[in-house]
Chimera marker file (.cmm) of the C-alpha trace (Angstrom):
<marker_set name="trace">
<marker id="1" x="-1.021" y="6.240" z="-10.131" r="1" g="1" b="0" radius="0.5"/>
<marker id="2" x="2.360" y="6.636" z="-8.839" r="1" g="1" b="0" radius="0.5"/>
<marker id="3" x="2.921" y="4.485" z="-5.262" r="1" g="1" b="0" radius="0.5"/>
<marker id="4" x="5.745" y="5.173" z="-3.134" r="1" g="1" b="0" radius="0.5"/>
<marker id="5" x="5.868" y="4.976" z="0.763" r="1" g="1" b="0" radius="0.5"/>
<marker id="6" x="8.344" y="7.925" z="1.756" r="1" g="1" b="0" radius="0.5"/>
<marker id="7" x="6.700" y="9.452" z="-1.626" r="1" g="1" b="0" radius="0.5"/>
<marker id="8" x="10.032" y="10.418" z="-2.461" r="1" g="1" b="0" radius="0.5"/>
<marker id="9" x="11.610" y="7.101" z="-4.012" r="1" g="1" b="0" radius="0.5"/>
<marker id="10" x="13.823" y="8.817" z="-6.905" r="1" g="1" b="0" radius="0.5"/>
<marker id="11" x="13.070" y="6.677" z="-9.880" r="1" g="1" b="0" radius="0.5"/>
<marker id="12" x="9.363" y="7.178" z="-9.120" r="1" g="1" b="0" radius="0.5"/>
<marker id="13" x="9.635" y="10.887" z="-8.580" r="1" g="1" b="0" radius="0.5"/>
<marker id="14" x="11.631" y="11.121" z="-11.938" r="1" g="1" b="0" radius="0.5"/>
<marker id="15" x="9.291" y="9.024" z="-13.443" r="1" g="1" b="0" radius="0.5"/>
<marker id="16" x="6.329" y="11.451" z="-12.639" r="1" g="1" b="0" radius="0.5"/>
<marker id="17" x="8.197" y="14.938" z="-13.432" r="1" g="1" b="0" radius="0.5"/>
<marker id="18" x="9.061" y="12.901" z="-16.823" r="1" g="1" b="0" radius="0.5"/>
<marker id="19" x="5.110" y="12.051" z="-17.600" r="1" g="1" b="0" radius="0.5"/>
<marker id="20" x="4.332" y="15.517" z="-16.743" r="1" g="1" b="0" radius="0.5"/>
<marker id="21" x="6.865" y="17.428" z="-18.825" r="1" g="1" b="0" radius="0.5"/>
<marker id="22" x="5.816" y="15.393" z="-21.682" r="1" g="1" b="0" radius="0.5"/>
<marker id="23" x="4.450" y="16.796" z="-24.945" r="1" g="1" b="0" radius="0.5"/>
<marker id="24" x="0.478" y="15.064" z="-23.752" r="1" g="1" b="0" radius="0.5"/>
<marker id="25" x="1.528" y="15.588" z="-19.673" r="1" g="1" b="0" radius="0.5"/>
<marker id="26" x="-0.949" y="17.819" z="-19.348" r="1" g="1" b="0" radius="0.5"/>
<marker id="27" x="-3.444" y="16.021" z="-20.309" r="1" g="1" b="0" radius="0.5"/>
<marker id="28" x="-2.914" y="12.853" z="-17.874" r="1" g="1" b="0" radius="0.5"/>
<marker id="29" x="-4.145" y="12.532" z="-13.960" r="1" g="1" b="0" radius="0.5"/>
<marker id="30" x="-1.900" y="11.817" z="-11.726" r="1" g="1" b="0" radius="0.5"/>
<marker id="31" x="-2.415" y="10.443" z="-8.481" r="1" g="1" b="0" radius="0.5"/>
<marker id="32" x="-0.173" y="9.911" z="-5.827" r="1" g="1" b="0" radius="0.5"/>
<marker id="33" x="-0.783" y="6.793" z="-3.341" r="1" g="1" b="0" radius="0.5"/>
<marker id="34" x="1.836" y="7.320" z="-0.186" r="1" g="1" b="0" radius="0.5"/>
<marker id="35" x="2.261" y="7.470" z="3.343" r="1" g="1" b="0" radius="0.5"/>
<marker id="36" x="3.871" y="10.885" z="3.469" r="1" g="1" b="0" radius="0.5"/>
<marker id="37" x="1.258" y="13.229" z="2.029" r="1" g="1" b="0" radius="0.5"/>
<marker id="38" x="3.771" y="16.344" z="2.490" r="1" g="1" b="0" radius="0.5"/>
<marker id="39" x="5.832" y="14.654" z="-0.002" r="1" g="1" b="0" radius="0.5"/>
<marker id="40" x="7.342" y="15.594" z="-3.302" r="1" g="1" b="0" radius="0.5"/>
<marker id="41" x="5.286" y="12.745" z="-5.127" r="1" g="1" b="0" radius="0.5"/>
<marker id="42" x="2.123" y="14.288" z="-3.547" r="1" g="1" b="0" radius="0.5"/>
<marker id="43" x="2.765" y="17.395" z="-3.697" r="1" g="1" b="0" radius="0.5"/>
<marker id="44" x="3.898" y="17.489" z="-7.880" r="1" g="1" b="0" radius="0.5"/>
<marker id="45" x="1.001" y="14.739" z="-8.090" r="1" g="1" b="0" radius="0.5"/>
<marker id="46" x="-2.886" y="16.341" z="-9.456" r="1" g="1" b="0" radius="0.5"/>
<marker id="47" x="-4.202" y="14.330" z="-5.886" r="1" g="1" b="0" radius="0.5"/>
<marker id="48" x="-2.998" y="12.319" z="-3.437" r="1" g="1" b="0" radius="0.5"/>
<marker id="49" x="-4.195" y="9.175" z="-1.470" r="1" g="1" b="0" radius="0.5"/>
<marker id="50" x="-2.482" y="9.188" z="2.130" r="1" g="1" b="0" radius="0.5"/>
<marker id="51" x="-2.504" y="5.499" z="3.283" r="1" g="1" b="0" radius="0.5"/>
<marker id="52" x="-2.083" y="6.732" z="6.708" r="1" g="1" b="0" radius="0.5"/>
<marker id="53" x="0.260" y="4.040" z="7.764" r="1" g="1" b="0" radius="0.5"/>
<marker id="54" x="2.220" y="5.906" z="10.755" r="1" g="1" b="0" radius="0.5"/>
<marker id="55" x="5.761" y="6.663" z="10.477" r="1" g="1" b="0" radius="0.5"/>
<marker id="56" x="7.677" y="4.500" z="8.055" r="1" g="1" b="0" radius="0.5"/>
<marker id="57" x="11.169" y="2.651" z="10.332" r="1" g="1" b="0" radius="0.5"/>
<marker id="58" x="12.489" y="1.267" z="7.434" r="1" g="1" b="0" radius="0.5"/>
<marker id="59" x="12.251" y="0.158" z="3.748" r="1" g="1" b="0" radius="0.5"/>
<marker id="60" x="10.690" y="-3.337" z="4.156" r="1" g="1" b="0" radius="0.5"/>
<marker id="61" x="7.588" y="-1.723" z="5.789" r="1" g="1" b="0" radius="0.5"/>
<marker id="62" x="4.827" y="-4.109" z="6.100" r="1" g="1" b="0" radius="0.5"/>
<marker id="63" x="2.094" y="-1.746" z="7.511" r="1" g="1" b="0" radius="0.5"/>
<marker id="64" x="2.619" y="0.692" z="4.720" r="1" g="1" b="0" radius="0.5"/>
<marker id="65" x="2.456" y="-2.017" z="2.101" r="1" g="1" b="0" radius="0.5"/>
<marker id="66" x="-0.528" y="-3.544" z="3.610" r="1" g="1" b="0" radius="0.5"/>
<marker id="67" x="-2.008" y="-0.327" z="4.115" r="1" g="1" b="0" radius="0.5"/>
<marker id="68" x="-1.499" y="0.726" z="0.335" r="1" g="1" b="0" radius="0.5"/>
<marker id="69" x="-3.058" y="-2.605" z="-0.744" r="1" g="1" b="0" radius="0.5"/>
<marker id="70" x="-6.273" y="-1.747" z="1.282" r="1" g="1" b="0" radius="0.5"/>
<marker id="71" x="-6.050" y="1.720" z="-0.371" r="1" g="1" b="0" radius="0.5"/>
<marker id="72" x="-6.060" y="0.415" z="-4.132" r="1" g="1" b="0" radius="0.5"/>
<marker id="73" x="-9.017" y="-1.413" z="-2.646" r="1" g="1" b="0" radius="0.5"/>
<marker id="74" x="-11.040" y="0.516" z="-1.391" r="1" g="1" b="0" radius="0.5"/>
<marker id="75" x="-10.070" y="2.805" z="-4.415" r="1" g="1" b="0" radius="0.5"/>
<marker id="76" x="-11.787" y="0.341" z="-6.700" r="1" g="1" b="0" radius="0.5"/>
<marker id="77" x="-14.756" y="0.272" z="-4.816" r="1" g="1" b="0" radius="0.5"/>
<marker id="78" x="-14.881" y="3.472" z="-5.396" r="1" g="1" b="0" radius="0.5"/>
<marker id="79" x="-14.919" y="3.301" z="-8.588" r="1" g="1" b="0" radius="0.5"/>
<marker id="80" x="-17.294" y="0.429" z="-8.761" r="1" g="1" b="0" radius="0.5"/>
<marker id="81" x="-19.962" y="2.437" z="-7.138" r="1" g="1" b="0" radius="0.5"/>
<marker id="82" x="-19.721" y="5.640" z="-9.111" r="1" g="1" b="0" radius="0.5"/>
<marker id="83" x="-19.380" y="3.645" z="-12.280" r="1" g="1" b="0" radius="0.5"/>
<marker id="84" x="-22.475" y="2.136" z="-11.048" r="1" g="1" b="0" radius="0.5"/>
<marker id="85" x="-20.670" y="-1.903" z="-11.966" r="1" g="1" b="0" radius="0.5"/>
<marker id="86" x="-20.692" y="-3.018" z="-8.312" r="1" g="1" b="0" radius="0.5"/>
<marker id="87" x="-23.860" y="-4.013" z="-6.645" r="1" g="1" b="0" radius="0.5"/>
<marker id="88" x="-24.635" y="-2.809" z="-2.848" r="1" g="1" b="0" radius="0.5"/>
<marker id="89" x="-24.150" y="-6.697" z="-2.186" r="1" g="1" b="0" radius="0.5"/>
<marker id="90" x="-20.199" y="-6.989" z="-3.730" r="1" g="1" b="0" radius="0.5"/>
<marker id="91" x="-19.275" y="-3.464" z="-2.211" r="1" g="1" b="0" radius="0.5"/>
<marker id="92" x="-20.967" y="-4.952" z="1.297" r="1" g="1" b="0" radius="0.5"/>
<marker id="93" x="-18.985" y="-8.281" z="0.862" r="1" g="1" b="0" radius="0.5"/>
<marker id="94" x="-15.673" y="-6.258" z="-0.065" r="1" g="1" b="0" radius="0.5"/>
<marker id="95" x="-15.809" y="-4.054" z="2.907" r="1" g="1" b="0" radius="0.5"/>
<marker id="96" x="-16.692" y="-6.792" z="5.546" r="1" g="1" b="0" radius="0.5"/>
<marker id="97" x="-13.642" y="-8.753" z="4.706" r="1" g="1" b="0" radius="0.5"/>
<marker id="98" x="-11.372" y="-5.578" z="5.133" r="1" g="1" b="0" radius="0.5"/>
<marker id="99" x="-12.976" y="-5.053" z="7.537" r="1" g="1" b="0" radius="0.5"/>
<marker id="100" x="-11.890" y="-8.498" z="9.013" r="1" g="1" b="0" radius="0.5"/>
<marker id="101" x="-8.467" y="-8.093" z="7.953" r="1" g="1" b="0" radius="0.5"/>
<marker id="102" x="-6.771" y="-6.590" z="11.417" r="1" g="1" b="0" radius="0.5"/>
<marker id="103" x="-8.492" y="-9.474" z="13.700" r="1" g="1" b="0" radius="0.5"/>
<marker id="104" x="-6.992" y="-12.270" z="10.856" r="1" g="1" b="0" radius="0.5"/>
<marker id="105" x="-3.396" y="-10.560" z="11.414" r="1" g="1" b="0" radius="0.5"/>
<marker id="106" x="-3.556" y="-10.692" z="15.252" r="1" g="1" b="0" radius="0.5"/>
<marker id="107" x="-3.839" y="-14.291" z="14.752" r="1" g="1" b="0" radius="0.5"/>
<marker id="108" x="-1.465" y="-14.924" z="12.730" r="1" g="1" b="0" radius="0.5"/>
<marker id="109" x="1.096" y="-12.933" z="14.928" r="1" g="1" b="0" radius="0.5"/>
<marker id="110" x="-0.185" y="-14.296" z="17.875" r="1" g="1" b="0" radius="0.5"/>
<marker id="111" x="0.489" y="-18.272" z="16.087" r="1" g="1" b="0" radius="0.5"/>
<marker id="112" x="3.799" y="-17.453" z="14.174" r="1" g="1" b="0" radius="0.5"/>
<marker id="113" x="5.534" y="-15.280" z="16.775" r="1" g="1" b="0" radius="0.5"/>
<marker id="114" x="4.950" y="-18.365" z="19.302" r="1" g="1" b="0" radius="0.5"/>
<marker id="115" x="5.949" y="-20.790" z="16.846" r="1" g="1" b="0" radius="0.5"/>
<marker id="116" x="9.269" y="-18.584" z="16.030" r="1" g="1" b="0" radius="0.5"/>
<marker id="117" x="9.785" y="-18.460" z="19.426" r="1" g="1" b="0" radius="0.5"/>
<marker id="118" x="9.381" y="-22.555" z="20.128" r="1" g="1" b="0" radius="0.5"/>
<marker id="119" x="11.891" y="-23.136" z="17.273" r="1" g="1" b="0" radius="0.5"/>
<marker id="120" x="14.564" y="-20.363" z="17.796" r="1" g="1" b="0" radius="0.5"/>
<marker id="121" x="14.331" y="-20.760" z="21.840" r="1" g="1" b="0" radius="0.5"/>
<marker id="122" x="14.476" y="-16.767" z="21.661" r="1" g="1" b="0" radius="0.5"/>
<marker id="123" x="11.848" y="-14.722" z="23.987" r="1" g="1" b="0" radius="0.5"/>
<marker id="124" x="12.220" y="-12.086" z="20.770" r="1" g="1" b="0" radius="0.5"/>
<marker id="125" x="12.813" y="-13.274" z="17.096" r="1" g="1" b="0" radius="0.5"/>
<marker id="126" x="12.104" y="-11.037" z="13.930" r="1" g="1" b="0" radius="0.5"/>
<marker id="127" x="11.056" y="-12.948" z="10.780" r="1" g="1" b="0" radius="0.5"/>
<marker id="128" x="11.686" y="-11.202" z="7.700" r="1" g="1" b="0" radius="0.5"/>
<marker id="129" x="9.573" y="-12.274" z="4.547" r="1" g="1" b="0" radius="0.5"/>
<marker id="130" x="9.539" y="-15.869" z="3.201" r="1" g="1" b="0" radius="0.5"/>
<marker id="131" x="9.094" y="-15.247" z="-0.617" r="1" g="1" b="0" radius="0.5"/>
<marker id="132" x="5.531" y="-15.793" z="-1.034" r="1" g="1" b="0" radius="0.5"/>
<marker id="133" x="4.871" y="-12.163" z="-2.016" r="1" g="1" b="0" radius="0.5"/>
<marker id="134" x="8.807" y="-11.335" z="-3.791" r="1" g="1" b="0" radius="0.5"/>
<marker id="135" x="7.128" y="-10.619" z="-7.042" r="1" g="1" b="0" radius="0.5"/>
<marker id="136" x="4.857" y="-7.480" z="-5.794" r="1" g="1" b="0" radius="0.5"/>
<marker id="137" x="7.437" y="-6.768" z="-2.761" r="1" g="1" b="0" radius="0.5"/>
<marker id="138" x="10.435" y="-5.874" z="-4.872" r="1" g="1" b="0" radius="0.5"/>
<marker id="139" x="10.987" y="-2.034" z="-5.146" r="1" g="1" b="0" radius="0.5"/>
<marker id="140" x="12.581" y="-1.885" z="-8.120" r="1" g="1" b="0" radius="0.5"/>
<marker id="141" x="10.534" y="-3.692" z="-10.394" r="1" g="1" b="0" radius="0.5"/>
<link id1="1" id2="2" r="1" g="1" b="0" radius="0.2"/>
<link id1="2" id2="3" r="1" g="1" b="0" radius="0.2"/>
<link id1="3" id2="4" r="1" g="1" b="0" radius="0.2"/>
<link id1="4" id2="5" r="1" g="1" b="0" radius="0.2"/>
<link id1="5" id2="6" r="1" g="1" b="0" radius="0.2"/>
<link id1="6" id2="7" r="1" g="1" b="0" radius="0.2"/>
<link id1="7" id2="8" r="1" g="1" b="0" radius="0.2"/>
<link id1="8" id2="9" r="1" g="1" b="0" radius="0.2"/>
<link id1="9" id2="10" r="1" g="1" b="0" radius="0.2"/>
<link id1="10" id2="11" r="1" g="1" b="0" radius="0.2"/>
<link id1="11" id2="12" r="1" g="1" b="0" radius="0.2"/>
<link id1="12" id2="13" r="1" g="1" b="0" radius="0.2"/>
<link id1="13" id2="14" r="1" g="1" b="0" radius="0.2"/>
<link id1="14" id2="15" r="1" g="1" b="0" radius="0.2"/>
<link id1="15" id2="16" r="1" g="1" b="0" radius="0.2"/>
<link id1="16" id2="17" r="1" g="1" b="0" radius="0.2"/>
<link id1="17" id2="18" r="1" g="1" b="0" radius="0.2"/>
<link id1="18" id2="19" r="1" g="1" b="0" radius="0.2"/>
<link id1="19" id2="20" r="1" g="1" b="0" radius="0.2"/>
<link id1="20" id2="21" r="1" g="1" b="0" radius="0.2"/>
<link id1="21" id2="22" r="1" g="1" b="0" radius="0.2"/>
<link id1="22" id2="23" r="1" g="1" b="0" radius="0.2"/>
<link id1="23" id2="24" r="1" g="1" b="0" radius="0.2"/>
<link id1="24" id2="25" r="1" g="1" b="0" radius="0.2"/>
<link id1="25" id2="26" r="1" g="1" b="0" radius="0.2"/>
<link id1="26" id2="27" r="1" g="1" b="0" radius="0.2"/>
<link id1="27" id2="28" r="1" g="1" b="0" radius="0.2"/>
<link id1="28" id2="29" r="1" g="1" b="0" radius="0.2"/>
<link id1="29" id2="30" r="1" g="1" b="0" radius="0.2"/>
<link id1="30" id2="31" r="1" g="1" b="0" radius="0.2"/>
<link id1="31" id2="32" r="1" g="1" b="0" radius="0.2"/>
<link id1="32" id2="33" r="1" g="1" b="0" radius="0.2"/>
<link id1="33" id2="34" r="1" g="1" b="0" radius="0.2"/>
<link id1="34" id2="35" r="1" g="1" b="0" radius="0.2"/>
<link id1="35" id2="36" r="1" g="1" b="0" radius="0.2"/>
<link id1="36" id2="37" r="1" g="1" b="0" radius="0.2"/>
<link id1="37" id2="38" r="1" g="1" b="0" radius="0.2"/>
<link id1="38" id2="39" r="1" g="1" b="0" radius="0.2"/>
<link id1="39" id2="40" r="1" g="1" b="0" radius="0.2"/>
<link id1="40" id2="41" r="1" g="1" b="0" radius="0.2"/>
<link id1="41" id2="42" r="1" g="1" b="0" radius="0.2"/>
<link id1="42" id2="43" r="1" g="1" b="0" radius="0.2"/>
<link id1="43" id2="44" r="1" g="1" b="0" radius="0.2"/>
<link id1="44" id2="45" r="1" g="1" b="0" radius="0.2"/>
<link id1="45" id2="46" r="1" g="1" b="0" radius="0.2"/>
<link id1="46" id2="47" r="1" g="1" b="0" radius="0.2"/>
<link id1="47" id2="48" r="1" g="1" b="0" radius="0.2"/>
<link id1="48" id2="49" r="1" g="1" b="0" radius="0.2"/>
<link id1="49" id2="50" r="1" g="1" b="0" radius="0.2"/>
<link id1="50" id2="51" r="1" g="1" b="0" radius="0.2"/>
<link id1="51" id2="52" r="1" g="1" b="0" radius="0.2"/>
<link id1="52" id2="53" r="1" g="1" b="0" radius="0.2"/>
<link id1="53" id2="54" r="1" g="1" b="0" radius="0.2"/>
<link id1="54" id2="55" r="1" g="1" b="0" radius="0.2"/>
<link id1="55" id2="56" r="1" g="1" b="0" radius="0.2"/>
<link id1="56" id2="57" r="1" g="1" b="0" radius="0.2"/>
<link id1="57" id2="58" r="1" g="1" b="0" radius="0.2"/>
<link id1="58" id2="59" r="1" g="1" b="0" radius="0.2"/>
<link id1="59" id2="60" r="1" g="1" b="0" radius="0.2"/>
<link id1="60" id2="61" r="1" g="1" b="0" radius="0.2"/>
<link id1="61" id2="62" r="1" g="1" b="0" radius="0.2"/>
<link id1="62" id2="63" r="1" g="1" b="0" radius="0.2"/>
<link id1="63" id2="64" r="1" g="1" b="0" radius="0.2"/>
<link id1="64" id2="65" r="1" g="1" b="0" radius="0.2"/>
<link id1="65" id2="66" r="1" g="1" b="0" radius="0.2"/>
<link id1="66" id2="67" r="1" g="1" b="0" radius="0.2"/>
<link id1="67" id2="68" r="1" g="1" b="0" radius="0.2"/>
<link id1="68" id2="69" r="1" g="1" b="0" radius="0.2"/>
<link id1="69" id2="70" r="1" g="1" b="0" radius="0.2"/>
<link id1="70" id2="71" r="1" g="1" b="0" radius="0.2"/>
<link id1="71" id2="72" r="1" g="1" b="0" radius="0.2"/>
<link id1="72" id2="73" r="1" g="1" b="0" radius="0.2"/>
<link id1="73" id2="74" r="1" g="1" b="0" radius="0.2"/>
<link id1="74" id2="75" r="1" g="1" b="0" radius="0.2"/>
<link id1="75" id2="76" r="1" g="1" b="0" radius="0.2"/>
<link id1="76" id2="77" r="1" g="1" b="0" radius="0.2"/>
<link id1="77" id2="78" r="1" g="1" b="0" radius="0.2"/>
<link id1="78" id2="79" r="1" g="1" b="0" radius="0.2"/>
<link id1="79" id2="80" r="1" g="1" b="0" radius="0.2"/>
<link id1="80" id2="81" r="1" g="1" b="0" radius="0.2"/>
<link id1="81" id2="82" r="1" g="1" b="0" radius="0.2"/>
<link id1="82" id2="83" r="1" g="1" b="0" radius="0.2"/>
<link id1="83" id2="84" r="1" g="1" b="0" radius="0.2"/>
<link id1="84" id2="85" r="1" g="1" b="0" radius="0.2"/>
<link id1="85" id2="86" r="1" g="1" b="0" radius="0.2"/>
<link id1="86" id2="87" r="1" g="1" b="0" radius="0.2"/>
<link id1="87" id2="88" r="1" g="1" b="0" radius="0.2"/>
<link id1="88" id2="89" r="1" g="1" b="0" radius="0.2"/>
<link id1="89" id2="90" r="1" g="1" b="0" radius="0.2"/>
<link id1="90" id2="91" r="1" g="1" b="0" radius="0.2"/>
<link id1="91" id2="92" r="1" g="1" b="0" radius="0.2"/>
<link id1="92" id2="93" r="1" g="1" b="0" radius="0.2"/>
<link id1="93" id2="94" r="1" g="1" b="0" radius="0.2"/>
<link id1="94" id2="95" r="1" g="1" b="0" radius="0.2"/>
<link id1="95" id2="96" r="1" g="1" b="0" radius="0.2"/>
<link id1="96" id2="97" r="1" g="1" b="0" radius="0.2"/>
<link id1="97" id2="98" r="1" g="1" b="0" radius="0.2"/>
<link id1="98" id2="99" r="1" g="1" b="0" radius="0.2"/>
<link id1="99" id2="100" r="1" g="1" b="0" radius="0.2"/>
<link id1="100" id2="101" r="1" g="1" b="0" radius="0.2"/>
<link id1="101" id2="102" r="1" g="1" b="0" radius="0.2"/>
<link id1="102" id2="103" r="1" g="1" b="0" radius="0.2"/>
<link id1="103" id2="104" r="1" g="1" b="0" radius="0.2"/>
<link id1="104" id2="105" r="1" g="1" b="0" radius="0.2"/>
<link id1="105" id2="106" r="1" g="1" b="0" radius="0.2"/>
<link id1="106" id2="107" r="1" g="1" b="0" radius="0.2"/>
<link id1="107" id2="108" r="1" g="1" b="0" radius="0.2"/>
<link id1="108" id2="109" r="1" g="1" b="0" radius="0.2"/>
<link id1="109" id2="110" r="1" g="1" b="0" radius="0.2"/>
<link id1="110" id2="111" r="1" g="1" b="0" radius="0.2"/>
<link id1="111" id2="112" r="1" g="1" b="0" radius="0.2"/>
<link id1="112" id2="113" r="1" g="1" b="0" radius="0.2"/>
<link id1="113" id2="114" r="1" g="1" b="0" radius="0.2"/>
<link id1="114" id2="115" r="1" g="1" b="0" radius="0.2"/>
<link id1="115" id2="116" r="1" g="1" b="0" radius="0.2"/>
<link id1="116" id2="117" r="1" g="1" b="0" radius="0.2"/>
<link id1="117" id2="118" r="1" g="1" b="0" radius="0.2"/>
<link id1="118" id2="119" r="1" g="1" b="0" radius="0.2"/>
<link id1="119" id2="120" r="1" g="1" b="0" radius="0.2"/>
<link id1="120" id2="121" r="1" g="1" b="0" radius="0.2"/>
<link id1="121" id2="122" r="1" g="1" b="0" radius="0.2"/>
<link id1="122" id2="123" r="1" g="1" b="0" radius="0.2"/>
<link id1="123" id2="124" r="1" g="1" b="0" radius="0.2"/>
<link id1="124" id2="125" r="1" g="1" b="0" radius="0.2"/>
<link id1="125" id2="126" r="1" g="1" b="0" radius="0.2"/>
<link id1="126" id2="127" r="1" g="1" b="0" radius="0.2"/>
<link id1="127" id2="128" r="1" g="1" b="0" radius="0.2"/>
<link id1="128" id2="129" r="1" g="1" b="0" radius="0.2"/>
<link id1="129" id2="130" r="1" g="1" b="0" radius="0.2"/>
<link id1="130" id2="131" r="1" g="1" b="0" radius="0.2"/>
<link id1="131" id2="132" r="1" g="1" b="0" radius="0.2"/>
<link id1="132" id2="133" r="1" g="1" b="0" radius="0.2"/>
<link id1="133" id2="134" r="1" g="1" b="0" radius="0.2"/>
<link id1="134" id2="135" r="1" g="1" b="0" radius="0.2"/>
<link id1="135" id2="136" r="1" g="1" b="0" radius="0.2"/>
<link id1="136" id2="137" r="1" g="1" b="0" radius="0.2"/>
<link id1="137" id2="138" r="1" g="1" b="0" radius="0.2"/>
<link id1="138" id2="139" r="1" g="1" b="0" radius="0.2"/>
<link id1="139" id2="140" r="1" g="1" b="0" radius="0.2"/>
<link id1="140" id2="141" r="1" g="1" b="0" radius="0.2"/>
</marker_set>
């Protein structure tokens, strides 16, 4: 599975042609997992999940990470369920929490961004990041 945003992130792209030119490449399913579905990444890829994000302003893209993590998620439900290892009950209790995921992050902006605003004294503020996720944010790892 080869995750990119733009779907055009140069190590990952090289990384991809590289698998497939290999002497077993043939033999290996790709899948893409971006945002941009017209993208070289999905387009060289065997199938592509679009996360369906919206337009991507800048590298440090929140929605589009978020958005790929409830991708690979609902990707291993899949999974579960034609695998037949996940019960009706787990893939019920998976889905409702997504599910609940946009109504948790409205309430969190809605705390934080008055918060940021109390301490800075700013009617706008941007916060970016606080390290709690570094590890699986970097690009480059």
């Amino acid at each position: 599975i080869v995750v990119s945003s733009s779907g055009e992130t140069a190590e990952s792209v090289q990384c991809l042609r590289q698998m497939k030119g290999s002497k077993n490449g043939n033999k290996v399913l790709t899948i893409a997992m971006v945002n941009q579905t017209d993208s070289s990444i999905a387009r060289e890829s065997d199938c592509c999940i679009g996360v369906s994000a919206g337009e991507e302003v800048g590298v440090a893209s929140t929605k589009v990470f978020s958005s790929t993590v409830a991708a690979f998620v609902m990707l291993a439900v899949a999974l579960g369920e034609e695998s037949g290892t996940l019960t009706d009950a787990e893939r019920h209790h998976i889905l409702s929490k997504l599910d609940e995921i946009p109504d948790a992050v409205q309430t969190v902006i809605e705390r934080e961004s008055r918060a940021l605003k109390q301490d800075s004294g700013a009617e706008h503020a941007l916060e970016i990041g606080d390290c709690r996720m570094w590890d699986i944010g970097c690009q480059n790892v």
